[in-house]
PyMOL Python script that loads the backbone (N, CA, C, O; Angstrom):
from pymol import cmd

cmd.read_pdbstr("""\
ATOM      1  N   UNK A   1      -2.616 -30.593  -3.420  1.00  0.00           N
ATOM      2  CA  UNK A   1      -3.864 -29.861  -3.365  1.00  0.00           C
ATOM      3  C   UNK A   1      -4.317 -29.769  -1.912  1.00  0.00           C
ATOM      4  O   UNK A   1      -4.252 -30.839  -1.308  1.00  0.00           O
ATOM      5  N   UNK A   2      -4.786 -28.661  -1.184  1.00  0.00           N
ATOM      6  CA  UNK A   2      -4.857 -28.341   0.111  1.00  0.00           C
ATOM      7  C   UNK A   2      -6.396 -28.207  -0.258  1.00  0.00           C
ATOM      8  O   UNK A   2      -6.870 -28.043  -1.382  1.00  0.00           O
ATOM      9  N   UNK A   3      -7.095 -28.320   1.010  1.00  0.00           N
ATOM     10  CA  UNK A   3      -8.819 -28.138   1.515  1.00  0.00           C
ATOM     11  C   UNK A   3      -9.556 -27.194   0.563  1.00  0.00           C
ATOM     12  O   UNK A   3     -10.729 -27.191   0.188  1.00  0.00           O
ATOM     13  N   UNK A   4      -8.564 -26.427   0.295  1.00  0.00           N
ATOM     14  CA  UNK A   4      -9.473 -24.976   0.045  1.00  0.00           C
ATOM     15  C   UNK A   4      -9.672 -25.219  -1.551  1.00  0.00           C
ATOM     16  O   UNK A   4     -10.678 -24.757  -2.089  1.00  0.00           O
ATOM     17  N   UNK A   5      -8.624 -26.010  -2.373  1.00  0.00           N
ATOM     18  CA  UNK A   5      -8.769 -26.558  -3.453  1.00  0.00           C
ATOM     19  C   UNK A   5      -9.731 -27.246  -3.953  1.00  0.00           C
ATOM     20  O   UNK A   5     -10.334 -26.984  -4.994  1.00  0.00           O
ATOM     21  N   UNK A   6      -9.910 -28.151  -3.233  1.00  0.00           N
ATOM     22  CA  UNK A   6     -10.693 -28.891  -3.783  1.00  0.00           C
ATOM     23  C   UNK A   6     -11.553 -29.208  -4.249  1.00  0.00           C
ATOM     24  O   UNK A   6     -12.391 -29.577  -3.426  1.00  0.00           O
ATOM     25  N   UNK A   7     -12.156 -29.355  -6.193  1.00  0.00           N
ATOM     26  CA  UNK A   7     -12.838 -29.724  -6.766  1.00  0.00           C
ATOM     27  C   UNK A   7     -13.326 -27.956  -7.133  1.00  0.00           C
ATOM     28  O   UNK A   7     -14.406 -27.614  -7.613  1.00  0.00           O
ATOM     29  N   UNK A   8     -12.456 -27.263  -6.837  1.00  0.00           N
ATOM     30  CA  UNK A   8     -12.346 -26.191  -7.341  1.00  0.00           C
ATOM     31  C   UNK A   8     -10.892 -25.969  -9.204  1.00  0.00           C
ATOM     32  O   UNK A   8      -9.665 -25.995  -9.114  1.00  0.00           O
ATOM     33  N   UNK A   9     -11.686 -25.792 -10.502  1.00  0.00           N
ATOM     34  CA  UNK A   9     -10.089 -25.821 -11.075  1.00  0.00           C
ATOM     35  C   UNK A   9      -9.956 -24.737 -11.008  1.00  0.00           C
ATOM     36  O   UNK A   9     -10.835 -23.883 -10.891  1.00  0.00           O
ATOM     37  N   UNK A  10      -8.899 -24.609 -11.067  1.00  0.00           N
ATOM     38  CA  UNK A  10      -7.748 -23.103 -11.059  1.00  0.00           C
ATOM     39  C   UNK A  10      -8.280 -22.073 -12.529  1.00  0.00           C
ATOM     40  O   UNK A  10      -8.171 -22.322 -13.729  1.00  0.00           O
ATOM     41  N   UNK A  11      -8.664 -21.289 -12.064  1.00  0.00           N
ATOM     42  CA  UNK A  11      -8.480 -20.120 -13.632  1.00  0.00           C
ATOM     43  C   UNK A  11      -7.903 -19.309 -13.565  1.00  0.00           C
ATOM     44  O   UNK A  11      -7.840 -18.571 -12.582  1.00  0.00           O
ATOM     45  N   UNK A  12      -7.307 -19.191 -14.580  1.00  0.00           N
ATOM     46  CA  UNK A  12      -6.284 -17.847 -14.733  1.00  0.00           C
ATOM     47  C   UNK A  12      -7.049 -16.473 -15.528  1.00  0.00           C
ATOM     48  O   UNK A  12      -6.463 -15.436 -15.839  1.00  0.00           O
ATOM     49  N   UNK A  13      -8.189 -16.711 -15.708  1.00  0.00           N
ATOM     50  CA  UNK A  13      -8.864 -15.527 -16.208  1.00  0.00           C
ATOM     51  C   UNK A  13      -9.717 -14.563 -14.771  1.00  0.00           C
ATOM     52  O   UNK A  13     -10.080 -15.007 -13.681  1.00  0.00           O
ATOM     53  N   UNK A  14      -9.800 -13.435 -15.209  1.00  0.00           N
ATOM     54  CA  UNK A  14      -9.994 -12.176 -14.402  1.00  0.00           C
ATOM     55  C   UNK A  14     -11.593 -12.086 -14.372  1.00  0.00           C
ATOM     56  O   UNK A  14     -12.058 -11.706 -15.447  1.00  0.00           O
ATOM     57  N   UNK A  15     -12.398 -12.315 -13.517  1.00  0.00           N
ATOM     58  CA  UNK A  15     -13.772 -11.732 -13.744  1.00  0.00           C
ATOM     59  C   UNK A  15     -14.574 -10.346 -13.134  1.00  0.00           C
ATOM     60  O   UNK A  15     -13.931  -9.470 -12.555  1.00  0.00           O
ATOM     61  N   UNK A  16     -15.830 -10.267 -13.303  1.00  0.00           N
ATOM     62  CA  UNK A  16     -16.096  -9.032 -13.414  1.00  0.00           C
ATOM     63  C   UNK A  16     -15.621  -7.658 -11.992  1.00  0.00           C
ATOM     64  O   UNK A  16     -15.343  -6.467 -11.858  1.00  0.00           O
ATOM     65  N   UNK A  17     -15.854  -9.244 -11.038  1.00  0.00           N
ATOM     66  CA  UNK A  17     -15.593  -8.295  -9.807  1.00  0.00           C
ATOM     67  C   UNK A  17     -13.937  -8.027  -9.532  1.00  0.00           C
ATOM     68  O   UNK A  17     -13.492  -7.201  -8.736  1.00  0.00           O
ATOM     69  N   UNK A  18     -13.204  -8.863 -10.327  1.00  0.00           N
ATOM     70  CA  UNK A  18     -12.118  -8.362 -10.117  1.00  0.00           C
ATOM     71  C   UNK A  18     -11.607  -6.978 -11.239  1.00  0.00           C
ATOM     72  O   UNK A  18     -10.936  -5.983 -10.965  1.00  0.00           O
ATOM     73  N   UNK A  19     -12.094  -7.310 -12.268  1.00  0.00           N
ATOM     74  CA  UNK A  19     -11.941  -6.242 -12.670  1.00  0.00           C
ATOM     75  C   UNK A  19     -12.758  -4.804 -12.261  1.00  0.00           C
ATOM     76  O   UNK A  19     -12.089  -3.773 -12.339  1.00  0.00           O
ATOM     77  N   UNK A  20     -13.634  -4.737 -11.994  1.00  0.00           N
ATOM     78  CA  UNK A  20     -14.325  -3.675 -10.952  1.00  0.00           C
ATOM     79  C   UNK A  20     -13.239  -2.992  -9.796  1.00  0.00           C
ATOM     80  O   UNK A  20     -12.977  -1.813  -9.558  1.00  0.00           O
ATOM     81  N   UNK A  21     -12.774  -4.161  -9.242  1.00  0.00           N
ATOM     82  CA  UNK A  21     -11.822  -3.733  -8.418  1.00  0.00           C
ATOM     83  C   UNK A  21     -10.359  -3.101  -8.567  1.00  0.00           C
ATOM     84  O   UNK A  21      -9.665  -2.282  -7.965  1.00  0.00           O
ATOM     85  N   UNK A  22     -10.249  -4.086  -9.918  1.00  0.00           N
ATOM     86  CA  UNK A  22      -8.833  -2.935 -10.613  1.00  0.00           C
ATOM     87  C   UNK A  22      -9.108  -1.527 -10.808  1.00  0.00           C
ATOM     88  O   UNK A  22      -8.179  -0.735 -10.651  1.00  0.00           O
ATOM     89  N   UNK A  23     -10.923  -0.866 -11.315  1.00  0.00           N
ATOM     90  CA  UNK A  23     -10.776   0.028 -11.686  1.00  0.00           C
ATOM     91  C   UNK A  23     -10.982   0.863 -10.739  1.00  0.00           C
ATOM     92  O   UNK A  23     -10.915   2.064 -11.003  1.00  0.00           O
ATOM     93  N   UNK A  24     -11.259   0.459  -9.510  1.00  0.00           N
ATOM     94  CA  UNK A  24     -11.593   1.555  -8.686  1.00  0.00           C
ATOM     95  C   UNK A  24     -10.226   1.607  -7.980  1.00  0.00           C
ATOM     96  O   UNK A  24      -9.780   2.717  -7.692  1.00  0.00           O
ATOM     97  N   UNK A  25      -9.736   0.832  -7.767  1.00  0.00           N
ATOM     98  CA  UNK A  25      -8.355   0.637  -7.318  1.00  0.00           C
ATOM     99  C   UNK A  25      -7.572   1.849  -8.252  1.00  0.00           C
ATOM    100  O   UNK A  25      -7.151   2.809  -7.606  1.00  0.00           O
ATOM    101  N   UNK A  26      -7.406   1.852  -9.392  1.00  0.00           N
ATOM    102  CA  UNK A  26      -6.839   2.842 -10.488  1.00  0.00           C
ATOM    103  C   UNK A  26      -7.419   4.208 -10.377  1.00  0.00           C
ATOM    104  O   UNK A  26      -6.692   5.115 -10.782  1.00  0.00           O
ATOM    105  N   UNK A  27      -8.506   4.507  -9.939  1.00  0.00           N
ATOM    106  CA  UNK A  27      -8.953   5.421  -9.838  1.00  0.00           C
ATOM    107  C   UNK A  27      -8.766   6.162  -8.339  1.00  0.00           C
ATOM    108  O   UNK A  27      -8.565   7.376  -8.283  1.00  0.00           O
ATOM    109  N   UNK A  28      -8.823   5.599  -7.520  1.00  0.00           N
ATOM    110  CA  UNK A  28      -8.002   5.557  -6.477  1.00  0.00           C
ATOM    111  C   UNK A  28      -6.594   6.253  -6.656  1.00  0.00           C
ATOM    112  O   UNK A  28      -6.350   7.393  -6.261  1.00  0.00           O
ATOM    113  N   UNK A  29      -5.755   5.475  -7.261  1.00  0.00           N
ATOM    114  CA  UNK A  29      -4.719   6.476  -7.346  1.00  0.00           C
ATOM    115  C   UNK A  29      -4.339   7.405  -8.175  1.00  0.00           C
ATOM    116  O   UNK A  29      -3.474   8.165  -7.739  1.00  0.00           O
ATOM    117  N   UNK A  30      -4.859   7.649  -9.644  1.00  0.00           N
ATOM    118  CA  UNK A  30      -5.395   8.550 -10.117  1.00  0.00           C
ATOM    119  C   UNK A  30      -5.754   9.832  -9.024  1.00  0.00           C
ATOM    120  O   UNK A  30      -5.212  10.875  -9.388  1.00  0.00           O
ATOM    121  N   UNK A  31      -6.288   9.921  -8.182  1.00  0.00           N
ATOM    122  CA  UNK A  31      -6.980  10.757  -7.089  1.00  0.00           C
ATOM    123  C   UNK A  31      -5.984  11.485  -6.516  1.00  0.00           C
ATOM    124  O   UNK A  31      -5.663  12.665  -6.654  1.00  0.00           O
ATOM    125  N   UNK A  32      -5.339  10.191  -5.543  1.00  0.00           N
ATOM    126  CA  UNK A  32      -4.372  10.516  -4.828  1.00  0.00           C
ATOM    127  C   UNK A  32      -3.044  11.242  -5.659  1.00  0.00           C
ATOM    128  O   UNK A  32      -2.472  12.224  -5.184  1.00  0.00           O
ATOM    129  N   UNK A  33      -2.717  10.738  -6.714  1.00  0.00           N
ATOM    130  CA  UNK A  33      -1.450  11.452  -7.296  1.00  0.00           C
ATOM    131  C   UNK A  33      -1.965  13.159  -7.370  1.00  0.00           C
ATOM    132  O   UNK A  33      -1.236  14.110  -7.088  1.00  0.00           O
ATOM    133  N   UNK A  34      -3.570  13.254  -7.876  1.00  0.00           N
ATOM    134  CA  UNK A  34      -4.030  14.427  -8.620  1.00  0.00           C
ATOM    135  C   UNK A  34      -3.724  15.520  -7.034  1.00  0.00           C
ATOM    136  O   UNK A  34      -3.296  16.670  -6.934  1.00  0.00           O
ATOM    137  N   UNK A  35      -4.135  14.607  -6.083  1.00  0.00           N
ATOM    138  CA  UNK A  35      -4.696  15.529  -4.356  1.00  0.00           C
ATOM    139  C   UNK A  35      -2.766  16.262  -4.231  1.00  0.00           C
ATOM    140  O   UNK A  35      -2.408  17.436  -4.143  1.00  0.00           O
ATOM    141  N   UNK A  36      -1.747  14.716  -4.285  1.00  0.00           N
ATOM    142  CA  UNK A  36      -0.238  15.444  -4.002  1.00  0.00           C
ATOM    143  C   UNK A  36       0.129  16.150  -4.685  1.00  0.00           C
ATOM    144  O   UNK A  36       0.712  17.136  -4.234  1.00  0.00           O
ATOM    145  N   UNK A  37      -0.026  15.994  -6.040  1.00  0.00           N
ATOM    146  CA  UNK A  37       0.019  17.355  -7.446  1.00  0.00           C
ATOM    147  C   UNK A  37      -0.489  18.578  -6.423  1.00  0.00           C
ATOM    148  O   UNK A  37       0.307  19.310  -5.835  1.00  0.00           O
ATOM    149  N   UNK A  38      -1.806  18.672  -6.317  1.00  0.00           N
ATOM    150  CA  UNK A  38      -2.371  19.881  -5.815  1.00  0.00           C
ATOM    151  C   UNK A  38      -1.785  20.391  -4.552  1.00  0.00           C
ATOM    152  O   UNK A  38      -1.716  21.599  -4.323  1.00  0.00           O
ATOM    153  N   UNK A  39      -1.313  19.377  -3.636  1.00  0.00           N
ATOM    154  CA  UNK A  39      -0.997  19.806  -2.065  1.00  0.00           C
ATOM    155  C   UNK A  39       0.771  20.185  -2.545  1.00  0.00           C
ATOM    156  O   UNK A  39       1.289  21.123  -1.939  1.00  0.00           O
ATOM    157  N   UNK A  40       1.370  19.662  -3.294  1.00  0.00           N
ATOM    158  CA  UNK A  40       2.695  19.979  -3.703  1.00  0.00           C
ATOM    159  C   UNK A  40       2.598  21.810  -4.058  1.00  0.00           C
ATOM    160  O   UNK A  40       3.098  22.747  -3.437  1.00  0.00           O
ATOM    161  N   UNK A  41       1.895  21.799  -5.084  1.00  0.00           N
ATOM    162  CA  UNK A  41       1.940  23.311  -5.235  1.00  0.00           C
ATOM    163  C   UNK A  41       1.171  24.103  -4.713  1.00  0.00           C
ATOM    164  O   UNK A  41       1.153  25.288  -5.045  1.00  0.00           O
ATOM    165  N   UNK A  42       0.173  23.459  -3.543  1.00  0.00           N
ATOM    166  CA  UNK A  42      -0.124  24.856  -2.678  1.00  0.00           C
ATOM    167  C   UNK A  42       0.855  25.416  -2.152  1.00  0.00           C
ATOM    168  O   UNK A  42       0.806  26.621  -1.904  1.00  0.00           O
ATOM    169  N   UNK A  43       2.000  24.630  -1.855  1.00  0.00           N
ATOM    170  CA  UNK A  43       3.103  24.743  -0.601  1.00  0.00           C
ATOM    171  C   UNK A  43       4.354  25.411  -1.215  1.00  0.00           C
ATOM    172  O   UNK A  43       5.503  25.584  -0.810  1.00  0.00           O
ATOM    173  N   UNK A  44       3.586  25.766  -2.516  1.00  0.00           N
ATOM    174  CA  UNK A  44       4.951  26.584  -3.427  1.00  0.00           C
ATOM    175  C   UNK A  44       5.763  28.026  -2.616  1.00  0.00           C
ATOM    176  O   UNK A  44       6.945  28.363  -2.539  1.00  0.00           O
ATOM    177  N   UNK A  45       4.273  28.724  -2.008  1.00  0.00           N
ATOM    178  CA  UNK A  45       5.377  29.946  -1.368  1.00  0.00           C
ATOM    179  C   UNK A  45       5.603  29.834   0.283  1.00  0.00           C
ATOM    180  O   UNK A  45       5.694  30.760   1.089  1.00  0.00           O
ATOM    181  N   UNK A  46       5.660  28.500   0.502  1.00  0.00           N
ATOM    182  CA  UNK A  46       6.077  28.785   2.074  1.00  0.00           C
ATOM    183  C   UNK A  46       7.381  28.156   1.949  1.00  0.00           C
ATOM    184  O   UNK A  46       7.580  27.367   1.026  1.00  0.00           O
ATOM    185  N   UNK A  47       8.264  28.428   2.772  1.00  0.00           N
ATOM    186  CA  UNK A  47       9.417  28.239   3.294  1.00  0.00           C
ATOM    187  C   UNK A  47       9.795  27.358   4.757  1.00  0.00           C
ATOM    188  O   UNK A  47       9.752  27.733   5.929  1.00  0.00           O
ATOM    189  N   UNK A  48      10.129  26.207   4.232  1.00  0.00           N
ATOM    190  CA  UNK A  48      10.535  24.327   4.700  1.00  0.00           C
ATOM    191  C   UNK A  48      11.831  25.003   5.451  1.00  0.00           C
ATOM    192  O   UNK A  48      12.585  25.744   4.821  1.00  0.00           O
ATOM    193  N   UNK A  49      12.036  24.706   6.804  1.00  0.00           N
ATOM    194  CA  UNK A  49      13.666  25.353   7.699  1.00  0.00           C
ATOM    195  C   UNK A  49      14.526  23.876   7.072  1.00  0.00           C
ATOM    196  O   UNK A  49      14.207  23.000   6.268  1.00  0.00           O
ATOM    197  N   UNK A  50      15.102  24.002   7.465  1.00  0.00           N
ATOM    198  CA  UNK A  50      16.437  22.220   7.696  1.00  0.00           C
ATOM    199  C   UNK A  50      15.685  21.616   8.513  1.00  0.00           C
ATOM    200  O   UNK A  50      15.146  20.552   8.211  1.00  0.00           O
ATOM    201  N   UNK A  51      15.530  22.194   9.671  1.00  0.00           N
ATOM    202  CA  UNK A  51      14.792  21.534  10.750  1.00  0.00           C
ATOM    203  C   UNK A  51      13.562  20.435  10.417  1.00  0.00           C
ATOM    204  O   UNK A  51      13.514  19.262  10.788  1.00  0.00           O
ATOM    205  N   UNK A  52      12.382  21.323   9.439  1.00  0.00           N
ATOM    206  CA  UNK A  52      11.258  20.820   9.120  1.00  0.00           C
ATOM    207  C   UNK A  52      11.901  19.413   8.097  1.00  0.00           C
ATOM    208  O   UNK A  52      11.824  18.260   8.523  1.00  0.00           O
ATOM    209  N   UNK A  53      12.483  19.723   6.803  1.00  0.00           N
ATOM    210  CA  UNK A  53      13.004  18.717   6.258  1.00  0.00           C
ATOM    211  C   UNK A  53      13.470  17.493   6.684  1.00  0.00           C
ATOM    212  O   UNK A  53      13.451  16.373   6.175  1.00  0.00           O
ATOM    213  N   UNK A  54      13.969  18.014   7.916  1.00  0.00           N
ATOM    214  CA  UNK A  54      15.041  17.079   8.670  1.00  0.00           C
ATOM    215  C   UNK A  54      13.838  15.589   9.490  1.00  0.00           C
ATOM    216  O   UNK A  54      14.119  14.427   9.784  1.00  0.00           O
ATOM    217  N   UNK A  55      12.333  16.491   9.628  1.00  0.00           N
ATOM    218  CA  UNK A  55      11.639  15.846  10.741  1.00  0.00           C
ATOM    219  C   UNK A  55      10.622  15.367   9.555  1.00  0.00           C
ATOM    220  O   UNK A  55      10.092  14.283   9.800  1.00  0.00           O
ATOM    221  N   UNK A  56      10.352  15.808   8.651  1.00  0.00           N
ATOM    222  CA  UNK A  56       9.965  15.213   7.135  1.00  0.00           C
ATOM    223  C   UNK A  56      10.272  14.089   7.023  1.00  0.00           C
ATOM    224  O   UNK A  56       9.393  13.229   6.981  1.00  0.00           O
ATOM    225  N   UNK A  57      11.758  13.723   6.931  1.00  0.00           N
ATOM    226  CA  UNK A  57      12.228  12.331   6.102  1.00  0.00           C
ATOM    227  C   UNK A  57      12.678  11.628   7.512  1.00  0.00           C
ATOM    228  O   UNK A  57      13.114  10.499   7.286  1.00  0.00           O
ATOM    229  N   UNK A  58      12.696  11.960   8.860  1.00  0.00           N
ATOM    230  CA  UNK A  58      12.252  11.108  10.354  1.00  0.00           C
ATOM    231  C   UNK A  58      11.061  10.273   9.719  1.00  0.00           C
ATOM    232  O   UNK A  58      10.956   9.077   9.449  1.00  0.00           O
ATOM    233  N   UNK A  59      10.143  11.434   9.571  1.00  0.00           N
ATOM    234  CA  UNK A  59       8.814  10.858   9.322  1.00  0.00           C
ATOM    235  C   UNK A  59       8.864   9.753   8.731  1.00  0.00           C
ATOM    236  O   UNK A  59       8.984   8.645   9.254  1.00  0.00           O
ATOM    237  N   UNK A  60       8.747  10.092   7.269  1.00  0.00           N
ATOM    238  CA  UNK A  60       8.844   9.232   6.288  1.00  0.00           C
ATOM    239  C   UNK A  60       9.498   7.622   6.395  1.00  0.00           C
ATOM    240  O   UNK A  60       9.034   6.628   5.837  1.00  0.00           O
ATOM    241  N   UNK A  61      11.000   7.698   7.492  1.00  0.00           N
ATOM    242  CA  UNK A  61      11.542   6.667   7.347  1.00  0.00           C
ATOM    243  C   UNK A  61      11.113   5.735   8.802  1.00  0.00           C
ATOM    244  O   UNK A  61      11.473   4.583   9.045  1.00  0.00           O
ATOM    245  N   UNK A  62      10.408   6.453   9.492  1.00  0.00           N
ATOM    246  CA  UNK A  62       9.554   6.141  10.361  1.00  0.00           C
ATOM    247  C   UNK A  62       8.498   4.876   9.885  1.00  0.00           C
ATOM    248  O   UNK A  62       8.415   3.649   9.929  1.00  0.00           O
ATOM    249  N   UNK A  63       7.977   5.720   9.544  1.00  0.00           N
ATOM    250  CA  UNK A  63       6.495   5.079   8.337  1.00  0.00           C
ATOM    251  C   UNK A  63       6.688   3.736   7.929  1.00  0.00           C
ATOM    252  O   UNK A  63       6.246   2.642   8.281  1.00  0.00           O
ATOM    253  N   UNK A  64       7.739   4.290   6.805  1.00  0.00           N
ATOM    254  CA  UNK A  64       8.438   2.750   5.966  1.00  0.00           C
ATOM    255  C   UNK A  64       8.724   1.718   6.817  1.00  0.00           C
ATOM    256  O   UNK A  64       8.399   0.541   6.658  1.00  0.00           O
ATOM    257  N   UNK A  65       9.589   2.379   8.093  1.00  0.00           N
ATOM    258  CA  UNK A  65       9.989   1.081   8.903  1.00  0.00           C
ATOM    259  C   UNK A  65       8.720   0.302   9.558  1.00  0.00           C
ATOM    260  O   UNK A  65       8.481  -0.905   9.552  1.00  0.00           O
ATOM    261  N   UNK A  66       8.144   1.141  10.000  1.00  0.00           N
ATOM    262  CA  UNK A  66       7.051   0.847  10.627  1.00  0.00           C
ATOM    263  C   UNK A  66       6.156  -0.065   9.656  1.00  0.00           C
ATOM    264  O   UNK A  66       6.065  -1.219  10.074  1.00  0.00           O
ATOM    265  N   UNK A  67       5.609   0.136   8.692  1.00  0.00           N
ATOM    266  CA  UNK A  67       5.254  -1.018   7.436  1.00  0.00           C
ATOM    267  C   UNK A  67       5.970  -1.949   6.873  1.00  0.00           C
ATOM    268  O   UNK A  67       5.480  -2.968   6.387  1.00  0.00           O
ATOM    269  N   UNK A  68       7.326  -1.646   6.892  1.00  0.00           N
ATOM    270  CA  UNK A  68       7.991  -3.042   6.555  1.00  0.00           C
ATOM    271  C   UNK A  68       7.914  -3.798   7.648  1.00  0.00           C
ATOM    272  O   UNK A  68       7.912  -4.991   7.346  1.00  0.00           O
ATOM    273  N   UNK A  69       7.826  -3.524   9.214  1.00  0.00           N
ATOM    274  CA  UNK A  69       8.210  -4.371  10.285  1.00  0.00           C
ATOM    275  C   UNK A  69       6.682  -5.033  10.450  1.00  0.00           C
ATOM    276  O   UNK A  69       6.389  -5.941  11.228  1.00  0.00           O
ATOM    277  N   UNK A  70       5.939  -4.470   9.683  1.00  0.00           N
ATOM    278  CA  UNK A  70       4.242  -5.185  10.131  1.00  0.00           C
ATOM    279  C   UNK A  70       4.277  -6.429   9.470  1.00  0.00           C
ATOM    280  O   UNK A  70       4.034  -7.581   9.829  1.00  0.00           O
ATOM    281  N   UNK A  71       4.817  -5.656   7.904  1.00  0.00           N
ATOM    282  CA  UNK A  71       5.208  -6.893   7.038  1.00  0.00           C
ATOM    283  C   UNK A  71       5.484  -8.273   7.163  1.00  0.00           C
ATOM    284  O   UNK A  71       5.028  -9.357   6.799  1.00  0.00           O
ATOM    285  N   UNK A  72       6.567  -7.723   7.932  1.00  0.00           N
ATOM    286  CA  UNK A  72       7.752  -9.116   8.138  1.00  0.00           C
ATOM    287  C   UNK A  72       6.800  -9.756   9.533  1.00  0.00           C
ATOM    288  O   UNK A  72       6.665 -10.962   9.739  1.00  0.00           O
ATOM    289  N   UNK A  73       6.534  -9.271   9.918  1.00  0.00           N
ATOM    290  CA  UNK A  73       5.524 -10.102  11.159  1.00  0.00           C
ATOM    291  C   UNK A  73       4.501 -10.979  10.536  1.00  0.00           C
ATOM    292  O   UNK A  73       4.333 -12.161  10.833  1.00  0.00           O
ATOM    293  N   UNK A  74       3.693 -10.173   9.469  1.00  0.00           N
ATOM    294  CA  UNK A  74       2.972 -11.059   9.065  1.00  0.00           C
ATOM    295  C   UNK A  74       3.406 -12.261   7.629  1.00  0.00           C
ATOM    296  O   UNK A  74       2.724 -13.070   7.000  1.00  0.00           O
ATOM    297  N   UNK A  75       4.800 -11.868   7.567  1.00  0.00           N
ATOM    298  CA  UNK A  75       5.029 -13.082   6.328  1.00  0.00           C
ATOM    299  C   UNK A  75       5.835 -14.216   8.043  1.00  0.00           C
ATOM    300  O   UNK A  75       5.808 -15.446   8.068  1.00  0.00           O
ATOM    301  N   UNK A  76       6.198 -13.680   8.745  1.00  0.00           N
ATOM    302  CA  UNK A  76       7.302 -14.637   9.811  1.00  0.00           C
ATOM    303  C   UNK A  76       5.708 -15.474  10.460  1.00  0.00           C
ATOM    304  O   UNK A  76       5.575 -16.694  10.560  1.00  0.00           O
ATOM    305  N   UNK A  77       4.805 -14.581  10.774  1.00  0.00           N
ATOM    306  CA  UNK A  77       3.672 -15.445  11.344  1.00  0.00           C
ATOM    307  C   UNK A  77       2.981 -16.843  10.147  1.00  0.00           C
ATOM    308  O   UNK A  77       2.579 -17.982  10.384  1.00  0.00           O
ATOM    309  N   UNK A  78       3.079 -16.254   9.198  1.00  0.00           N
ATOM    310  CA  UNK A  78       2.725 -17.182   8.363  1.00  0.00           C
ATOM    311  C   UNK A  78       2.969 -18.392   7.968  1.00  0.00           C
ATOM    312  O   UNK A  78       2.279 -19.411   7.925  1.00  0.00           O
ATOM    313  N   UNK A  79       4.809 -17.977   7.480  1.00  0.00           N
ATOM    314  CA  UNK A  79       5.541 -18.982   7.387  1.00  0.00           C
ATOM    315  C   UNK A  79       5.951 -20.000   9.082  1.00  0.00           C
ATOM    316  O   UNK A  79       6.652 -21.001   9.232  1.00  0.00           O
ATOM    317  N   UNK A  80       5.389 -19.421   9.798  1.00  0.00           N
ATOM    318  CA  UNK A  80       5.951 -20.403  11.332  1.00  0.00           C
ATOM    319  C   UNK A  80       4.154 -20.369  11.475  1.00  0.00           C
ATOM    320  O   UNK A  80       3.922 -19.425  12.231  1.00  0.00           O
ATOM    321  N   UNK A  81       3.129 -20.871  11.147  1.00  0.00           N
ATOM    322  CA  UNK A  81       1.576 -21.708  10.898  1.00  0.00           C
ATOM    323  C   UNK A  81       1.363 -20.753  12.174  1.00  0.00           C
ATOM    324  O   UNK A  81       0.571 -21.229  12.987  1.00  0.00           O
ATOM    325  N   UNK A  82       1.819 -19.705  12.462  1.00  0.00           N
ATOM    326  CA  UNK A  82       0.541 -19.008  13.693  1.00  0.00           C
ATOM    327  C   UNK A  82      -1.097 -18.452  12.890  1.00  0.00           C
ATOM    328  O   UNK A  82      -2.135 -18.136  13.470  1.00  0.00           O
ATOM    329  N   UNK A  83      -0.926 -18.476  11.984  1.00  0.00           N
ATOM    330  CA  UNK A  83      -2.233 -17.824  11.152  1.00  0.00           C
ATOM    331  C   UNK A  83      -3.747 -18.248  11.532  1.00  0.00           C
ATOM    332  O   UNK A  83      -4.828 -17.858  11.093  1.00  0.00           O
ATOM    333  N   UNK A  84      -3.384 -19.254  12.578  1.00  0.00           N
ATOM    334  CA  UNK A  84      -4.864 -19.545  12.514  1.00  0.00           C
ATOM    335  C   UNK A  84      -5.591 -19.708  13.974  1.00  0.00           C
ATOM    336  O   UNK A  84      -6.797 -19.947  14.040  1.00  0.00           O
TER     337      UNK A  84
END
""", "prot")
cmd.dss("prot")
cmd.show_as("cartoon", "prot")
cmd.util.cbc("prot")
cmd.orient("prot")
């Protein structure tokens, strides 16, 4: 049992504010799927070169790397006690 424990017991049940937060959280992406639905088929009559595609999934794998590498910084900082 660490500091933050203590004389605290553990529950495994969900309360109000967390559930509040699931739902806005859900609604949240609810949103976002509805916004790419909509931005997907505005873009129905324009015409994407190779080129654009090509700098699309740059992007994209850009991104990912770029969030996985934040990631791993902050699980490597963690696990080696810089956190504080």
């Amino acid at each position: 049992m660490n500091d933050n424990d203590a004389g605290h017991p553990k529950s495994s049940r969900l309360g109000a504010a967390g559930w509040i937060a699931i739902v806005v959280l859900v609604a949240f992406l609810a949103w976002s799927l509805w916004y790419a639905i909509h931005a997907w088929n505005a873009l129905a009559g324009i015409d994407i070169s190779g080129m654009g595609w090509f700098f699309i999934v740059i992007g994209i794998l850009f991104t990912v790397a770029v969030g996985a590498g934040l990631m791993a910084l902050m699980f490597y900082s963690s696990r080696h006690d810089m956190d504080r």
